[in-house]
Each structure stands twice: as C-alpha cells, then as structure tokens.
N, C-alpha and C positions, 0 to 999 in steps of 0.2 A: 374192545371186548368181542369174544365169539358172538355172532349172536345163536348158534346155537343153547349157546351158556350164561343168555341174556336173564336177568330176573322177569318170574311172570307176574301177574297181578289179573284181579277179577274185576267184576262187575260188580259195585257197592248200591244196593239199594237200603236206604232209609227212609221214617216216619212211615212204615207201612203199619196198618192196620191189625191192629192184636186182639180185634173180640171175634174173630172169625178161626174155623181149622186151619192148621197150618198144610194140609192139602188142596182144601181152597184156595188160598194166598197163594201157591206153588204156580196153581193151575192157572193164576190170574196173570202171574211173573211172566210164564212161558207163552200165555196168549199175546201180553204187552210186547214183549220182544218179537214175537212174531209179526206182530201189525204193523210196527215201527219201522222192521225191517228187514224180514222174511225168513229171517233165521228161526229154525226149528231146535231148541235147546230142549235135551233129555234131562226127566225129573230129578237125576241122578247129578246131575248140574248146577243144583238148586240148593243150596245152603241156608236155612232158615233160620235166627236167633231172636230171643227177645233182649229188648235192652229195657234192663231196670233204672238205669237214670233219664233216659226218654222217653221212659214210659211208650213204647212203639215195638212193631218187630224191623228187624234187618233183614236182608237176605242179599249171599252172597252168590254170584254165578259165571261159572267158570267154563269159559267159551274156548280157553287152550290158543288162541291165536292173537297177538295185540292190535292188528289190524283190525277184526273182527271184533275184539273191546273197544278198540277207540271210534268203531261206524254206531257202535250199541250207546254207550256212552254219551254221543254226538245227537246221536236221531235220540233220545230219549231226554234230553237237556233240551229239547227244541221241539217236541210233541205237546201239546197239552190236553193231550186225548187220553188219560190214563184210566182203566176199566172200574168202573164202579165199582168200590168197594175193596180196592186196592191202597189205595192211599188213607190212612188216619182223619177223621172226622177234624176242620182245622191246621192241618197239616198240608207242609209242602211238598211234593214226592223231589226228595234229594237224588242225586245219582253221582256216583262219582269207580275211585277206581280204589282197589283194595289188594292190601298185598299180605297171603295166609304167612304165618308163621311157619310150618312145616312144607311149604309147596316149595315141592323141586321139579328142575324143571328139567326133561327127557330130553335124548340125545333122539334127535332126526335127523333124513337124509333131508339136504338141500335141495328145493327147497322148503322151509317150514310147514308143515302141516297143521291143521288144529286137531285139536283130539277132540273122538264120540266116544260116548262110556255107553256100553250096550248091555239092553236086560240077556244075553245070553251069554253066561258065564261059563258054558261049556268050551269054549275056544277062544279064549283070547290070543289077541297077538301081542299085547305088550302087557304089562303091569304098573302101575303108580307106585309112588312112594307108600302108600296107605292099602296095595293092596287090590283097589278095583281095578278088574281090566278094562282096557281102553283099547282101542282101534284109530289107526290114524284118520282121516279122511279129507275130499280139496273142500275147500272154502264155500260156507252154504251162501245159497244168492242175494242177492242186494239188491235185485231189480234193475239191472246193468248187466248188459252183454259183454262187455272187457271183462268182465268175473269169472273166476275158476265155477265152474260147476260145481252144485252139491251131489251127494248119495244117500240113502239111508241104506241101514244094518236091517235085514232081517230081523222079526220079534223085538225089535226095539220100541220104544215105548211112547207116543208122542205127547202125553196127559188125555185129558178130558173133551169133551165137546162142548163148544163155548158160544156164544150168541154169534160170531165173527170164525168159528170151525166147523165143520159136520164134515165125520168119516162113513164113506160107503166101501164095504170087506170087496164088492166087487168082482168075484171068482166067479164060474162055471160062463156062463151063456148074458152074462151082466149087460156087456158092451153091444151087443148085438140085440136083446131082449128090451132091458132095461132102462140103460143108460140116456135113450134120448130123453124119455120122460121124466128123471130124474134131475136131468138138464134143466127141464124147461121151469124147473117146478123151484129148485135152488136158486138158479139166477134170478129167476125173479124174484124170491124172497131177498134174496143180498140186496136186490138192488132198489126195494121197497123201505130197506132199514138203513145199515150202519152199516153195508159189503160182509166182505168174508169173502174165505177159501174153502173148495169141495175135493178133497182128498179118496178119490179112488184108488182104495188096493190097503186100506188100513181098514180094519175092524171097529168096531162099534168102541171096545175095549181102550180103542187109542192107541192097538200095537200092529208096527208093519207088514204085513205080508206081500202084497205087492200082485198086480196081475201079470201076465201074458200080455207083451205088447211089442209087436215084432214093428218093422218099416211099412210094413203096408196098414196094419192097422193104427198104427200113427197118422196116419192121413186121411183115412178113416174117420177119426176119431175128430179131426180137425174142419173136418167137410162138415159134417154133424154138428157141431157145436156153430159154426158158420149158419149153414141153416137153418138153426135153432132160431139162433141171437137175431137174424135176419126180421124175421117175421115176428119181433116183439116189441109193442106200441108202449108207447112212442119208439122211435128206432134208438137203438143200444149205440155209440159211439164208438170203436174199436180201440180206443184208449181206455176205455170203460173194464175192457178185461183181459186177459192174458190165462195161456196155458198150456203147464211145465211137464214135459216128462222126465219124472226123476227114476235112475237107477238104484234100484234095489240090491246090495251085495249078502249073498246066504255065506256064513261063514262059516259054517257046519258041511256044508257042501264042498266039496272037495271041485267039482267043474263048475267053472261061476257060468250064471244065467244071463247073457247082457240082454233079453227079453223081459226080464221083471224089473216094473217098473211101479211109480206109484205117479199116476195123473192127479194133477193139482189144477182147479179155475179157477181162478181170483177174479173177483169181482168185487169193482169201486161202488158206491150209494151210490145211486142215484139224486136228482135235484128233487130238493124236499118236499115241494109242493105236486108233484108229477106221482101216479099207480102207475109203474109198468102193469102191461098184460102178457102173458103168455101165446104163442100163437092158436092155442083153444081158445083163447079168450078170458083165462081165467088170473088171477090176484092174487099171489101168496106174500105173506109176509113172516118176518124172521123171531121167534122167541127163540130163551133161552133155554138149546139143546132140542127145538123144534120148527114145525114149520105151521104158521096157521093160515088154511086155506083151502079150498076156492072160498075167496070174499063173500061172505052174502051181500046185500044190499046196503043191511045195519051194520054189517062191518067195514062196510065199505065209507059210511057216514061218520060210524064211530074213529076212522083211522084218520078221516079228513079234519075232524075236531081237534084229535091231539095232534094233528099234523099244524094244523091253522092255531088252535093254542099254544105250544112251540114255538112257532114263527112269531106270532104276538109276542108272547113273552121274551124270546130275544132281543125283537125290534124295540119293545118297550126297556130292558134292561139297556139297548146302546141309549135309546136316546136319557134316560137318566144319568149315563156314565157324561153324554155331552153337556147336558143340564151342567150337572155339578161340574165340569171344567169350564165351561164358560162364568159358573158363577165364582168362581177361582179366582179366574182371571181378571173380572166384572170388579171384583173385590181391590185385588190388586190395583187396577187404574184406576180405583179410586179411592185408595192411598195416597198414590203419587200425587194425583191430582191437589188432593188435601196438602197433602207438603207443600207441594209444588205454591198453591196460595200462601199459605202459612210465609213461606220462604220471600212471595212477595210484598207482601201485609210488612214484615220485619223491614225489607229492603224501601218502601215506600215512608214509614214511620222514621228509618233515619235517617234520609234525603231533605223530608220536611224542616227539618228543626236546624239542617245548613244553609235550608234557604231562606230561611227568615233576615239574615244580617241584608241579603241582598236586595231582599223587599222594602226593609228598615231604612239603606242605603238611596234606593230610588227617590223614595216618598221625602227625604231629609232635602237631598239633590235638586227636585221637580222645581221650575218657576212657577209651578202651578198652583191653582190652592190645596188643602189639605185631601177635601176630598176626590178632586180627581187625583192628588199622586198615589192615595191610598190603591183609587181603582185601577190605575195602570200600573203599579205594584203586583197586585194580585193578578193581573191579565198576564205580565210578563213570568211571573215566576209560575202561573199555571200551566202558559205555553213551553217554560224550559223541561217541563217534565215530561222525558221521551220515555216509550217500553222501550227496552232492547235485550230481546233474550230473556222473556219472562220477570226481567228487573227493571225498574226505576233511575233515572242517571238524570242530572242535572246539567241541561247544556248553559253553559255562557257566552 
C-alpha cells in the first residue's frame, strides 16, 4: 500500500472528566501533550465528546502524522503525571488510537509531513476534507536531536497559560531591556514547583507572533541565560534546562522572515526539598497562570511545610503500600506453612497404624519378658521414624 494512501487514525483519550468546560479540558489535553512530549498541538486539533454510556468525556486529537501518534500515544501510556483535573474522579486516563469515520487522508510530497490547522484562514495552502485549512509542517520535537525540527504559523493559537506554560509577546526593546529579569524570575519559579516552559514571542492570548532574532542575537540570548542560571543557588545542573529557537513562518507574507522566531526555556523541577534563589537573592514560586514572589520569610516557612508535608505524606503512603505487601505475603507463608503441617500430621497418622504389626511382631519374637519386649518395641519403631522432605517414612 502507498503509504501516501495509508489510513490515518488519532489520538483517543478517555474517562476524562465531564463536570468541568469543555475549554478547560482542551486546555488541560494540550498542556498534557506538551509535558509528555513537547509537541505543541493547536485547539483546533482537539475533538471533544461526551459519552453517555461512560458517563465521561472523550476527546480525540489529530496530530496528522503516525509517528508523531504512536511517540504521543507511548509517552502518555507510560506518564502518570496527568494534570489535575483532567482525568474523572475514579477513573483511569485510557489512551489509545482512533480512527474518524470521515477522515481522509491528503496526498503529500515525500517525505510525509504532518499537518498544522492554523487560526488564519485568510491563506491557506491546502484544505481538508471538512473544509479547514491546514498547512503542512516538519515534525514538532521530541527532545532529541535526530528530529526534524518544528515551526509555528504566524497567529496561530497555542491555548492558555498553565501552571507548567507562561507566554511573554516579547516585541520592541524585550531582549535587551527585559528579558534578563524575567529570566531570573521564571526559572526560578519552574524550578521551585512542577518545571514548565517560558515562551517568548507568543502573547498573553496564547497566539504566536514571534520576535526578531537574527544569529547574533541568538547567542546573545544564550550568554544571558548561561549567566543567569550561573549564579542561581544552589547551582542549576545543565540537564536542568534547555533552549529552543523556533521558526516562525508568516503566511500572509509573501517574503518569509527566517528571523522570527519564538524562544522557548524549558525548565525541569527542581529536587523537592531545595528553594532555588535567584542571583538577587530572591524565591519565586509557580501558581496557576502566575508567579508568587520575592518569598517573604512566612512564605518561605509556609512553602517548607507543604513542602515537608508532601514528602511525609509520600514516604508515609510507600511505606503503607510495603506494610500491606509484606502482610501479603506474611499471610501467604503462613498458609503454606499450615498445609504444609497439616500435610505432615496426615502422613505421620498413617505411618503409625503400619507400624504397630512390627512392634506387635518384636514383642511376640523377644526371649525377653513382656515388659522389656514391649520397651524395645516401642524404642525400635520410634527410632524407624525418619523426616524426609517434610514427611514421615518408616525405615526397616
């Protein structure tokens, strides 16, 4: 089969959560995918149903590429980090792969592209079966340099800002003015909480625009962030964080910009018991859709408490999960053990009642009198009674 002409299929999420907006839940889909594995998937992507026999919502999402379903797919069967309030109270988050009834599937050049469905409808360069335009685009990253690089569209739309997102628009005098300070001030929240990525050259709105960002300011940009991270206590690990410059394509623009770009820092948490500081010296930490900080002192108490309450609480839930498997187990061996007796109890009770002829026989035999044959009777058929292997066995 071509695989141009290959059948496609989505990304199948079940047992999500139905007492929430279904803009919420969108918002939560698209943060999930991103964490998992870097992909940036447009609202327009997102397919959202209730199901009345599961009492749940579904929602389907359509990445246009199978490679790029089966890494989502994979990293999301194997997370169990999924964002509060996504998954159904009770519920397991299911993932699997789904295939629309009407979805056909477009001819490309080789090879394969996936498709972006973009908020600007004034240019499109292809159309769907259903109508929206789509643009093709390479493969968004995966955290791996063998990987085609990603892009984003111009005005395209990346959702909301999330406890693990925050967009800075970026423009005018940003990178030179701003930027360090906002550096210092983000990472260090990311890395006081749960991480996240800082998105310069996107709007507040969630939609791309993209800065100015030639080859020298790229390095620039990378000296600065170096410097930052340098000076932040405890020291930041350089696996700690990473940072991408993506190309921005204006498709309304007839001369493409390959200076617009949109800067992205990812940043891992930090170890849970540690407050990074700032090289002012200052504590911020990550709420949702903000940043709370410089710590005061009572914050800084109060953060140490649900920090150390957490930790407790963890350590105290494993060692119950050990508790109750050693009592398990505890249990079990002494089952067996019960049989195990039981089993010998039977095997000694019917050894007894064959030995008696033998003792009968002595004591008849003996030139002795009665009661010593009786006594070396009972000596000898005591001594024939060997263990072997948890049983009873009568030697002669």
């Amino acid at each position: 089969m071509d695989m141009d002409h290959e059948e496609q299929f989505c990304v199948f999420f079940s047992n999500l959560e139905d007492q929430f907006p279904q803009s919420s839940l969108v918002t939560l889909i698209i943060s999930f995918i991103f964490q998992i594995t870097g992909i940036l998937v447009s609202e327009r992507d997102v397919a959202l149903r209730h199901s009345e026999p599961c009492k749940c919502n579904t929602a389907c999402v359509d990445l246009g590429d199978p490679d790029l379903q089966q890494r989502t797919v994979e990293a999301a069967q194997m997370s169990n980090s999924a964002p509060k309030g996504l998954v159904k109270r009770g519920r397991v988050l299911r993932v699997g792969y789904f295939q629309p009834p009407m979805l056909q599937v477009m001819q490309m050049p080789s090879p394969r592209l996936p498709l972006m469905r973009t908020g600007n409808a004034a240019a499109p360069k292809h159309k769907s079966s259903n109508g929206i335009p789509v643009t093709p685009q390479p493969s968004p990253p995966i955290y791996s340099r063998d990987l085609p690089r990603m892009h984003l569209v111009k005005n395209q739309r990346l959702g909301n800002e999330t406890r693990i997102l925050e967009f800075k628009r970026g423009g005018g005098e940003y990178i030179q003015k701003y930027m360090r300070r906002h550096l210092a001030k983000y990472i260090c929240a990311f890395l006081n909480s749960e991480g996240g990525s800082l998105m310069i050259g996107v709007d507040d709105g969630g939609v791309v625009q993209g800065v100015c960002c030639d080859h020298k300011t790229e390095d620039n940009v990378r000296i600065m962030i170096d410097q930052v991270i340098h000076h932040f206590d405890p020291p930041v690990l350089p696996q700690m964080y990473r940072l991408d410059f993506i190309p921005v394509h204006d498709l309304c623009n007839t001369e493409p910009e390959p200076d617009l770009k949109v800067l992205e820092i990812t940043v891992k948490a930090g170890r849970s018991n540690i407050l990074y500081e700032t090289p002012e010296g200052e504590a911020f930490i990550r709420r949702d859709g903000s940043v709370q900080g410089p710590l005061r002192a009572k914050d800084i108490q109060e953060w140490c408490h649900m920090k150390f309450s957490q930790e407790y609480q963890d350590k105290e839930n494993t060692l119950r999960l050990q508790i109750d498997t050693l009592e398990v187990r505890l249990g079990k061996i002494e089952r067996q053990q019960s049989y195990q007796a039981c089993k010998a109890q039977e095997s000694v009770d019917g050894t007894s009642i064959d030995a008696l002829p033998t003792a009968t026989l002595i004591r008849k035999n003996s030139p002795k009198t009665e009661d010593s044959t009786t006594t070396l009777g009972q000596f000898e058929h005591t001594n024939s009674l060997k263990r072997t292997n948890s049983r009873f066995c009568i030697i002669f």
